[in-house]
GUKOLLUM-59223 format. One line per 5 residues: number of its first residue (from 1); for each residue y, x, z of N, C-alpha, C, CB. Coordinates in nm, 4 decimals. Glycine has a CB too. Layout:
N
NUM> Y/X/Z/Y/X/Z/Y/X/Z/Y/X/Z ~ ...
END
This chain:
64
1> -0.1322/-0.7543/0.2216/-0.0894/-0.6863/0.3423/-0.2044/-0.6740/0.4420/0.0278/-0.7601/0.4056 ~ -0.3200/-0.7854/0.4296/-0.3992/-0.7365/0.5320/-0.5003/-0.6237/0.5326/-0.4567/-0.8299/0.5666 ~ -0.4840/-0.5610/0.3974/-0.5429/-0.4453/0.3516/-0.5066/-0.3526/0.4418/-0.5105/-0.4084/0.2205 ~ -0.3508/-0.3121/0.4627/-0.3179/-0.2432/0.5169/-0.2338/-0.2441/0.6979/-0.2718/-0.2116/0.4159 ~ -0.3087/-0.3417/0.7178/-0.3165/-0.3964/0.8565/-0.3904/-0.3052/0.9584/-0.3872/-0.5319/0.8524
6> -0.5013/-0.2344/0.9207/-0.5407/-0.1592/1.0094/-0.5336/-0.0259/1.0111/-0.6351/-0.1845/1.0252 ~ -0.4015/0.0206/0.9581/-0.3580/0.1589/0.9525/-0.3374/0.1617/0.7814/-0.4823/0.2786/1.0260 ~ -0.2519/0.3025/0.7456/-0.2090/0.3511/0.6416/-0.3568/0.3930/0.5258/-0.1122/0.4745/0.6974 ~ -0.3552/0.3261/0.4152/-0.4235/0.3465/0.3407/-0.3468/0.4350/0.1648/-0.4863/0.2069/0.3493 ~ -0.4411/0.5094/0.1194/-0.4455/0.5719/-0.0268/-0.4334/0.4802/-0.1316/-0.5707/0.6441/-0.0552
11> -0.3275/0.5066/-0.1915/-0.3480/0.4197/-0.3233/-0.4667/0.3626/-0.3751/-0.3130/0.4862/-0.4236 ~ -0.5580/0.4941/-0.3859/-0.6979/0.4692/-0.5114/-0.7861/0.4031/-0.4145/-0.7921/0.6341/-0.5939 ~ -0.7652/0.3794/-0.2502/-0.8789/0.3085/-0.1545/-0.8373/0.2094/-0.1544/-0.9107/0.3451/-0.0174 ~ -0.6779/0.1494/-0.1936/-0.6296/0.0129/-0.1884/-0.6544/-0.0502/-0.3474/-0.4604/0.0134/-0.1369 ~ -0.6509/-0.0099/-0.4395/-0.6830/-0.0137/-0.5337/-0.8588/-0.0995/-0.5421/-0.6532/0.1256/-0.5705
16> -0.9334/0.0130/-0.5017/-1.0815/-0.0404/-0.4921/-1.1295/-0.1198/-0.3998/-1.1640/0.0491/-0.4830 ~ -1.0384/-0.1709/-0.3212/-1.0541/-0.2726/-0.2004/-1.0906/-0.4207/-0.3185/-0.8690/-0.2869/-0.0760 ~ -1.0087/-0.4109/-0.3763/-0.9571/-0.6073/-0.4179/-1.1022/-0.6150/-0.5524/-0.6973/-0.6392/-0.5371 ~ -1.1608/-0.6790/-0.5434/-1.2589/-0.6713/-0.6173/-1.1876/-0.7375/-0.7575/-1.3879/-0.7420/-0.5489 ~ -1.2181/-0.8097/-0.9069/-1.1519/-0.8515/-0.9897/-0.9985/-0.8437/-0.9951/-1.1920/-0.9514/-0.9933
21> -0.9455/-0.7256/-1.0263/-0.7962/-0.7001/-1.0359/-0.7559/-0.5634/-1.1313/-0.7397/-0.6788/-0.8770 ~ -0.6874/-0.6383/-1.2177/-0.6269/-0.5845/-1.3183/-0.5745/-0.3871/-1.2707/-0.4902/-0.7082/-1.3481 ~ -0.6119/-0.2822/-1.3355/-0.6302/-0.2033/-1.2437/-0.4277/-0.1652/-1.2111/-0.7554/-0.0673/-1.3062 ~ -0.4047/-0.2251/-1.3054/-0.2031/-0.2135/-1.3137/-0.1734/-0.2843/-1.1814/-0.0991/-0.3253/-1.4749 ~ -0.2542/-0.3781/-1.1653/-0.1627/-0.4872/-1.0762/-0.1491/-0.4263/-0.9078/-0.2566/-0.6649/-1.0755
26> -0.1902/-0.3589/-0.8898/-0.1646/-0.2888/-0.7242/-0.0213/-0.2393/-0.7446/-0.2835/-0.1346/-0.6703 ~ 0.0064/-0.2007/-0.8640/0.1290/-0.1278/-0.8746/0.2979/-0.1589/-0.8194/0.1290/-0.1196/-1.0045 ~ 0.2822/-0.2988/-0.9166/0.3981/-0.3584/-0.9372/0.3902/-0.4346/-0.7629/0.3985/-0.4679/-1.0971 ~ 0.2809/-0.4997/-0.7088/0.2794/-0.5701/-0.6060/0.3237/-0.5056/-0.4593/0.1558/-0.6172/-0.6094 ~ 0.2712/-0.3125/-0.4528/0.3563/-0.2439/-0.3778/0.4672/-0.1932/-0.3664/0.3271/-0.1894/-0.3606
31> 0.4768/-0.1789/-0.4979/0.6497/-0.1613/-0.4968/0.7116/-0.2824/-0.4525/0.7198/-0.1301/-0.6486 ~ 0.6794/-0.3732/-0.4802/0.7537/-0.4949/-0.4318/0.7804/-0.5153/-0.2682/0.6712/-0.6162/-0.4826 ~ 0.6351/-0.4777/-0.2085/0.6476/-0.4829/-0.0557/0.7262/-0.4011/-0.0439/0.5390/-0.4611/0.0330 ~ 0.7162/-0.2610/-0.0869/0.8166/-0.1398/-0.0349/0.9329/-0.1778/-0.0590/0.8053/-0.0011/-0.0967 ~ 1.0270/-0.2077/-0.1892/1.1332/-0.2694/-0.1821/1.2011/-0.3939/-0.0822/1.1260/-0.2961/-0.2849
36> 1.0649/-0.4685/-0.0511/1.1564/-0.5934/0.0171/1.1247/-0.5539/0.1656/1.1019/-0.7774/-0.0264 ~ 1.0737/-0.4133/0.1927/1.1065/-0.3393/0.3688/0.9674/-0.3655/0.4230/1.2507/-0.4362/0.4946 ~ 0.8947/-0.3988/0.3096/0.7798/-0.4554/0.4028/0.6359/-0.3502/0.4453/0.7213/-0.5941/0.3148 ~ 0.6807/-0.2414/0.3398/0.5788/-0.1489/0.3337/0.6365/0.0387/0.3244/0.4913/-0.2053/0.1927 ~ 0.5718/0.0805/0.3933/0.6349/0.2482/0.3200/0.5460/0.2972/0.2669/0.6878/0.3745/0.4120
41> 0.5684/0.3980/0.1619/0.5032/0.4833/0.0648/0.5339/0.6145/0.0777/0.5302/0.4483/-0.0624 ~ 0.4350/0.6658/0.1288/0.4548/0.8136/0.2013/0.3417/0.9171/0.0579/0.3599/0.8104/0.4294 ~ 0.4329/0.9975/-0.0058/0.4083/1.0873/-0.1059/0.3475/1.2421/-0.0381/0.5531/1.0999/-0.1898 ~ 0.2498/1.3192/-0.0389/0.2251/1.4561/0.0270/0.2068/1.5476/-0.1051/0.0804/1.4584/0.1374 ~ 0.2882/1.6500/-0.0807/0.2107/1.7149/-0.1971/0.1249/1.7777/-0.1612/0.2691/1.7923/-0.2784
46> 0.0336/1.7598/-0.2983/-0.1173/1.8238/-0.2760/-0.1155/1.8479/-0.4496/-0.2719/1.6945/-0.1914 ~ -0.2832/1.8812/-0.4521/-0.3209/1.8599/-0.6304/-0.4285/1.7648/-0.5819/-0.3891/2.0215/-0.7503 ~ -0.4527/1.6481/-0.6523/-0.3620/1.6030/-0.6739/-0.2779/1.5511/-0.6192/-0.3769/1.5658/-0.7211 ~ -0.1449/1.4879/-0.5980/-0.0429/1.4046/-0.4626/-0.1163/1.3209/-0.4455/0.1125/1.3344/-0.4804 ~ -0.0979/1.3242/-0.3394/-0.1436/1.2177/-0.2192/-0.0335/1.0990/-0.1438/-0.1928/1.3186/-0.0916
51> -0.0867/0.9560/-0.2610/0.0085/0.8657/-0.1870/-0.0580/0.7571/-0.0819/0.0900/0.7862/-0.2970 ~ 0.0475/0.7429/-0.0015/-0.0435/0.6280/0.1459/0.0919/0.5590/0.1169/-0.0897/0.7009/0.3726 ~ 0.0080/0.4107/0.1629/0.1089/0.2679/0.1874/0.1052/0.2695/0.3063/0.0691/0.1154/0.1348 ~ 0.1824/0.2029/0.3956/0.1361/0.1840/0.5169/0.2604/0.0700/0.5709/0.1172/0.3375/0.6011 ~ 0.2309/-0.0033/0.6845/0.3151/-0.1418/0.6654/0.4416/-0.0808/0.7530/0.2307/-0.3104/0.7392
56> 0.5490/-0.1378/0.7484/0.6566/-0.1220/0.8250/0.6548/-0.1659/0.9798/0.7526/-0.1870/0.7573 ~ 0.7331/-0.2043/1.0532/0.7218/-0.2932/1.1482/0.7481/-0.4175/1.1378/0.7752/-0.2627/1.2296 ~ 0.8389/-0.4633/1.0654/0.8977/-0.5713/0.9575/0.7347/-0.6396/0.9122/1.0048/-0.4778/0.7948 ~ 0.6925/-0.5961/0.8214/0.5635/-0.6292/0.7749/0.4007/-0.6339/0.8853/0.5556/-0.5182/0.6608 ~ 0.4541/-0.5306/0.9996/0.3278/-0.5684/1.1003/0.3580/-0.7037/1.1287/0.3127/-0.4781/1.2484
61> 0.4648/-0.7717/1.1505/0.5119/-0.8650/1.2433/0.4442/-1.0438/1.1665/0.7137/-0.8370/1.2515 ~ 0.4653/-0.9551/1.0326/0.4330/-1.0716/0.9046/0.2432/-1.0825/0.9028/0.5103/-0.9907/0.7060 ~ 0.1921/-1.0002/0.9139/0.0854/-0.9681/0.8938/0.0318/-1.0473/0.9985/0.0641/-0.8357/0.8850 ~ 0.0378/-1.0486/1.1351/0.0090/-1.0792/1.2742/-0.0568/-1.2201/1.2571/0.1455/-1.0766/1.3743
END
């Protein structure tokens, strides 16, 4: 979460943030925030789509 502490980030920039990490594992770990309210996942269409995480208020509060 503190990745995305200082504003809404791109999948593939959150991705290349975490140095040694399985390149699957961003996957399952945001869906998880997004499911448990902690994160939103904002989809744009483009070519290619364009996805951003970005924290909830729920999750700023956690982050703090």
């Amino acid at each position: 979460m503190v990745l995305l502490g200082d504003g809404p980030r791109r999948y593939s920039e959150l991705r290349r943030s975490v140095e040694d990490i399985s390149p699957r594992m961003p996957t399952p770990t945001l869906h998880s925030l997004e499911r448990d309210g902690l994160a939103l996942r904002t989809v744009t269409s483009s070519s290619p789509p364009r996805v951003d995480y970005a924290l909830t208020p729920v999750g700023r509060t956690l982050s703090a």
